[in-house]
N, CA and C atoms as an extended XYZ file, in Angstrom:
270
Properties=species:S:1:pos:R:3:atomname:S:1:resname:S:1:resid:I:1 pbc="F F F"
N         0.821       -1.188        0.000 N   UNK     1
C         0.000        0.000        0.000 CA  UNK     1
C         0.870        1.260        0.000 C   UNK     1
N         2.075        0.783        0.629 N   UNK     2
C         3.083        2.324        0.324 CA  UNK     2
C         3.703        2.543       -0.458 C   UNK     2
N         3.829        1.360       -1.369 N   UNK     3
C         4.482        1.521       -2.471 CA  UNK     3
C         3.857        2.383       -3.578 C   UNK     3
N         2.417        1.665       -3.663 N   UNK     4
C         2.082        3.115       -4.604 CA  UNK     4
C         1.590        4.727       -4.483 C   UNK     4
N         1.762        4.643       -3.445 N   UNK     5
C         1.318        6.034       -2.522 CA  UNK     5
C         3.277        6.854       -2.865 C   UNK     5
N         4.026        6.182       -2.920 N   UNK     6
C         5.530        6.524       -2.717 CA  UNK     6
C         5.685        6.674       -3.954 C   UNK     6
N         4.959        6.258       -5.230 N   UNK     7
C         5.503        6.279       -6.471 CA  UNK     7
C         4.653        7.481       -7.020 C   UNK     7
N         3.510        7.857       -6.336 N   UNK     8
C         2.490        9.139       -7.216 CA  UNK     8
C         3.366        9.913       -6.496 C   UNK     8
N         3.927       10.643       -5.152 N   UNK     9
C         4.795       11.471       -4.696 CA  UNK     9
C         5.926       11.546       -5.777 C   UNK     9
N         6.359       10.658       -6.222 N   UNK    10
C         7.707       10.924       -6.948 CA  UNK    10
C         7.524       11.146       -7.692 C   UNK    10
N         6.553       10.287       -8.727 N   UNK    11
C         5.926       11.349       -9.892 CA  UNK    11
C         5.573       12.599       -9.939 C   UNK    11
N         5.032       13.467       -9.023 N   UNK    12
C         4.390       14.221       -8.969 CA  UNK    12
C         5.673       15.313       -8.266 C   UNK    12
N         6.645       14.732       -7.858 N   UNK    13
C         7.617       15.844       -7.586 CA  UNK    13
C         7.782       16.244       -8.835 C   UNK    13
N         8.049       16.073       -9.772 N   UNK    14
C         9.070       17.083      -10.757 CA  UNK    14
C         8.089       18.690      -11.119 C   UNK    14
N         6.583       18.028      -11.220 N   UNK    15
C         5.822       19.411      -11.259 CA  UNK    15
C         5.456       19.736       -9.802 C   UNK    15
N         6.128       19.699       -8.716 N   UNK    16
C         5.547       20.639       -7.566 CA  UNK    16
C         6.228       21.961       -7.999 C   UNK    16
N         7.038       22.689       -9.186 N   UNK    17
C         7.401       23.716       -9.241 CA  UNK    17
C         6.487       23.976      -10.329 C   UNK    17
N         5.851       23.557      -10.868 N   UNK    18
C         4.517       24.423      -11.982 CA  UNK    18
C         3.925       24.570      -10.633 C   UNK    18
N         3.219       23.639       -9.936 N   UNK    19
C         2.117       24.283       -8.741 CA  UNK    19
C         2.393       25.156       -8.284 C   UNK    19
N         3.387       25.406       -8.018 N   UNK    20
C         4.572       26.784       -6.992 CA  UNK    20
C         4.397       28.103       -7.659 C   UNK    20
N         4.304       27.639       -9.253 N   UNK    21
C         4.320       28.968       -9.975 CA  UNK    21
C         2.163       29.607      -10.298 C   UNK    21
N         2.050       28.265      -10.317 N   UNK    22
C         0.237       28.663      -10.441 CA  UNK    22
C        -0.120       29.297       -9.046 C   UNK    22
N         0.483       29.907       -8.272 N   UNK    23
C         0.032       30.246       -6.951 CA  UNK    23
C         0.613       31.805       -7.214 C   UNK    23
N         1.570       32.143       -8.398 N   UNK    24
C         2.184       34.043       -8.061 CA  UNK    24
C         0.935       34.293       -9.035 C   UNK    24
N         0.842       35.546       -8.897 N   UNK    25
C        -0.113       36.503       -9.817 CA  UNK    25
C         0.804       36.520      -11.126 C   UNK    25
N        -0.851       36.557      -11.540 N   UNK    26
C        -0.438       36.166      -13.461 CA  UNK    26
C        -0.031       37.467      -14.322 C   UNK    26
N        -0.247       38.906      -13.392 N   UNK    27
C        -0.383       39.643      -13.845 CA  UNK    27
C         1.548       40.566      -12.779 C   UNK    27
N         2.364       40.554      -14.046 N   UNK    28
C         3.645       41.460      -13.302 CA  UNK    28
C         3.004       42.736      -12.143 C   UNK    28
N         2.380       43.290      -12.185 N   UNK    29
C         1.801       44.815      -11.730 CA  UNK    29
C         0.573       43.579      -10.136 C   UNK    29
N         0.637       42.666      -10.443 N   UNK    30
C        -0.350       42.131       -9.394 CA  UNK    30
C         0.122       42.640       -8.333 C   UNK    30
N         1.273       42.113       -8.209 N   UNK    31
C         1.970       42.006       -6.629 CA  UNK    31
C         1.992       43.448       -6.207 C   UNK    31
N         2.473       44.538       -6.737 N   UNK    32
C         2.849       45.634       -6.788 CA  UNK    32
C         0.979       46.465       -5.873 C   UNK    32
N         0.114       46.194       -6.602 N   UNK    33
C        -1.234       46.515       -6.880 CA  UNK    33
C        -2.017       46.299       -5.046 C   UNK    33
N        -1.348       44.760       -5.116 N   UNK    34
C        -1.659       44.257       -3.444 CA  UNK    34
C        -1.146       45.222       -2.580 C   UNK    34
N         0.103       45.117       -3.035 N   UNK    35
C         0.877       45.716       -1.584 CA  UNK    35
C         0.368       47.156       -1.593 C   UNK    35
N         0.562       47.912       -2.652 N   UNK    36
C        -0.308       49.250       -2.743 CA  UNK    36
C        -1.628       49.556       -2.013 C   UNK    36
N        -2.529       48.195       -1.867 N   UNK    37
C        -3.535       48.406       -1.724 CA  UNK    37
C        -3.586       48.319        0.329 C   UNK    37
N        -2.489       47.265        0.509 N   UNK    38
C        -2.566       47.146        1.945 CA  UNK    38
C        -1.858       48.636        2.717 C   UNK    38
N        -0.770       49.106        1.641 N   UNK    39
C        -0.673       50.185        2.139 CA  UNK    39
C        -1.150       51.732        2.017 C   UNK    39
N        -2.436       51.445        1.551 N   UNK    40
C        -3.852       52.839        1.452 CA  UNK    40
C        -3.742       53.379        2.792 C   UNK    40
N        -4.364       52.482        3.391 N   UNK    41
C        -4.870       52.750        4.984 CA  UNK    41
C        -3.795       53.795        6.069 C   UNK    41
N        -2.150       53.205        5.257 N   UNK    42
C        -1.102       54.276        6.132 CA  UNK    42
C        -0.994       55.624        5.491 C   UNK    42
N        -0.888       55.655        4.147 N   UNK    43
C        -1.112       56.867        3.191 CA  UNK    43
C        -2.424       57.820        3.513 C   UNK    43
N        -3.969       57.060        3.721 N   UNK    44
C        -4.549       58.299        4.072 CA  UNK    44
C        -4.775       58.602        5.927 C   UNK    44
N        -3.817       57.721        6.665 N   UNK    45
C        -3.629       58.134        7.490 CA  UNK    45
C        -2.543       59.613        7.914 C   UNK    45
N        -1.711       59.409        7.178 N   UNK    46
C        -0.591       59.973        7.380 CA  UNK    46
C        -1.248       61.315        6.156 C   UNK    46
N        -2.017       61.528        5.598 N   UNK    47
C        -1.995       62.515        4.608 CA  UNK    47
C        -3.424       63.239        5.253 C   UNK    47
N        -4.247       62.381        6.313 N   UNK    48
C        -5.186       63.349        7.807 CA  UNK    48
C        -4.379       64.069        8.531 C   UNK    48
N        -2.958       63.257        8.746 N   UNK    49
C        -2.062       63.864        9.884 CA  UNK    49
C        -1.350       65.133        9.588 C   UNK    49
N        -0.982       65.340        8.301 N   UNK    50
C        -0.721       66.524        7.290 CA  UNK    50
C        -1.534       67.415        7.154 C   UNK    50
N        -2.956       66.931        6.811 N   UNK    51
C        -3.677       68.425        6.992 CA  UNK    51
C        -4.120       68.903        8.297 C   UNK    51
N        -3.859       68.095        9.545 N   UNK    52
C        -4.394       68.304       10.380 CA  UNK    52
C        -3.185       69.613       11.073 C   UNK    52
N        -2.018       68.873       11.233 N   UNK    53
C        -0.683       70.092       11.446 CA  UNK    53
C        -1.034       70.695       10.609 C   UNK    53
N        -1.568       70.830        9.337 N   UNK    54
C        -1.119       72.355        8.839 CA  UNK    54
C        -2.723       73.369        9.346 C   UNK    54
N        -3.846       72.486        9.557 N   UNK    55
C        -4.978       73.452       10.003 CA  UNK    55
C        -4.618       73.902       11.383 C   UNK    55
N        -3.680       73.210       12.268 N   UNK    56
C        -3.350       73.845       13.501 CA  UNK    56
C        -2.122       74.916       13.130 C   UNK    56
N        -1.128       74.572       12.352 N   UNK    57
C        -0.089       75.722       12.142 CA  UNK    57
C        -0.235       76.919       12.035 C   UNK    57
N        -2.158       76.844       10.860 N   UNK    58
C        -2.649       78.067       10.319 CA  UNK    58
C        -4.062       78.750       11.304 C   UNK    58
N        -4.059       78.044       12.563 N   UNK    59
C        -4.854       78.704       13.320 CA  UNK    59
C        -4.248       78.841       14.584 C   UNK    59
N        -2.800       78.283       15.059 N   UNK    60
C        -2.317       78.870       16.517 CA  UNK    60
C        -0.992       79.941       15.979 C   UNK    60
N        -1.503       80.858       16.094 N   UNK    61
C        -0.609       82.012       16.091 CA  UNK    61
C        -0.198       82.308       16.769 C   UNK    61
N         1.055       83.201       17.205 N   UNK    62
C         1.677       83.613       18.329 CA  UNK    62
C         1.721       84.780       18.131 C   UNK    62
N         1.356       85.490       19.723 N   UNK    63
C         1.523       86.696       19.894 CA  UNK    63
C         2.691       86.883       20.936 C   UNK    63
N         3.053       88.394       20.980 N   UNK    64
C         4.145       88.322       22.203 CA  UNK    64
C         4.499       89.575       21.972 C   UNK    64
N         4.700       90.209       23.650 N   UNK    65
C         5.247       91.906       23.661 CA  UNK    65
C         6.298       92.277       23.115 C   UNK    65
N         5.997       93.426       22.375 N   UNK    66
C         7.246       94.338       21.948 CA  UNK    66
C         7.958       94.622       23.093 C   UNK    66
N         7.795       94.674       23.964 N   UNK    67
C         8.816       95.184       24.810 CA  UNK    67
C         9.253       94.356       26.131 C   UNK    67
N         8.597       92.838       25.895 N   UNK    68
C         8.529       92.052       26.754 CA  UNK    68
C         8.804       89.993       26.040 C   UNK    68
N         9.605       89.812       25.043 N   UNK    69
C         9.757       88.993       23.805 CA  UNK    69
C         9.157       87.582       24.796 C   UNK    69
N         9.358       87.739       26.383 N   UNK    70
C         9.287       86.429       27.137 CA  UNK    70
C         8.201       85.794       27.030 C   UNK    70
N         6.933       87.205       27.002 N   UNK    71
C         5.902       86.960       26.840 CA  UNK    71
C         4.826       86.583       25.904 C   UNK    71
N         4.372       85.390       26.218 N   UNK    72
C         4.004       84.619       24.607 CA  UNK    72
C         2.672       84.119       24.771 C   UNK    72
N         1.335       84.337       23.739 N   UNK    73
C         0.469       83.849       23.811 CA  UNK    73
C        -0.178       83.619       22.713 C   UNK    73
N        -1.184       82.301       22.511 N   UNK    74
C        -1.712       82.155       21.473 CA  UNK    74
C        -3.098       82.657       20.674 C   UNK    74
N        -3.290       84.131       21.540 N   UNK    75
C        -4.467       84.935       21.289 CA  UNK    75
C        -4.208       86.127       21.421 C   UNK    75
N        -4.619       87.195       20.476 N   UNK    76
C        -4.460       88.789       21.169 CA  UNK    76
C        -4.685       89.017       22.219 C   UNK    76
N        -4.328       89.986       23.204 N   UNK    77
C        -4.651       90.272       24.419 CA  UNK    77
C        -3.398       91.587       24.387 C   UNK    77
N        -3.349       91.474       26.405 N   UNK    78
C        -2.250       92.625       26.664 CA  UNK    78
C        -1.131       92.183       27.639 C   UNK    78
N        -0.187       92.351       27.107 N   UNK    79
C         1.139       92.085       28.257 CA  UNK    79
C         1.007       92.299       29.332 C   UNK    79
N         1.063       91.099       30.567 N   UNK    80
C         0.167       91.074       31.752 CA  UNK    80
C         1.282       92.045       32.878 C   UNK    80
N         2.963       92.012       32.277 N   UNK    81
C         3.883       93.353       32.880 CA  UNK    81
C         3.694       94.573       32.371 C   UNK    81
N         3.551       94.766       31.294 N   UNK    82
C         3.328       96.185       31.518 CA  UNK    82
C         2.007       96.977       30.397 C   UNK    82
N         1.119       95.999       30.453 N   UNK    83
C        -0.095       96.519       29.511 CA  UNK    83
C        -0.176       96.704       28.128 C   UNK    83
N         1.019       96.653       27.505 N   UNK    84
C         0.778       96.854       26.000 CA  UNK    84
C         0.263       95.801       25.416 C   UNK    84
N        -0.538       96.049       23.843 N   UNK    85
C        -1.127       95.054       23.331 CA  UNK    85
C        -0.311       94.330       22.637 C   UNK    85
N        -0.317       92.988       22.568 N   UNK    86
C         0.226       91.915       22.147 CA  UNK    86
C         0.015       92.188       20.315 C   UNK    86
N         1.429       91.329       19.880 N   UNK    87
C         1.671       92.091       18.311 CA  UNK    87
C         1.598       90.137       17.863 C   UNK    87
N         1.306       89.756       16.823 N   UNK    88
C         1.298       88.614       16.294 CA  UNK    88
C         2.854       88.737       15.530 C   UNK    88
N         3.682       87.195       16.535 N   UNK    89
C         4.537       87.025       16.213 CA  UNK    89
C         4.731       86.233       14.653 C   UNK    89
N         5.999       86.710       13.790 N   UNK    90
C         6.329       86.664       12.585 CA  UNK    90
C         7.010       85.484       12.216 C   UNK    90
């Protein structure tokens, strides 16, 4: 009974490398296409994270006294030493 069970294996080795090859994508651009596709999810992550720094870049402004540079805030107001109004830093 093992004998012919031992002889379809050996036969059947010389094409376990066609089976090997019926398993890659038939198409060159396949593989490429997959991996592209698994890596969507980091691309429009990372391209939320981009507009998100730049909608904060373009709404926290800095202000800070002319005559007081220490003093720094992220809204108009007045220099809490000596009253002047805060100038939006450049």
């Amino acid at each position: 009974m093992k004998k012919p069970l031992l002889l379809a294996l050996l036969c059947l080795l010389p094409f376990s490398s066609l089976l090997a090859d019926a398993s890659a994508p038939a198409q060159p651009g396949a593989a490429t296409a997959t991996a592209k596709a698994a890596d969507k999810p980091a691309l429009v992550k990372k391209a939320k994270q981009a507009k998100k720094a730049k909608a904060l870049k373009a709404v926290e402004k800095t202000y800070t006294c002319p005559m007081h540079p220490d003093v720094i805030s992220h809204h108009p107001g007045r220099c809490p030493k000596c009253g002047m109004d805060l100038v939006e830093k450049k």
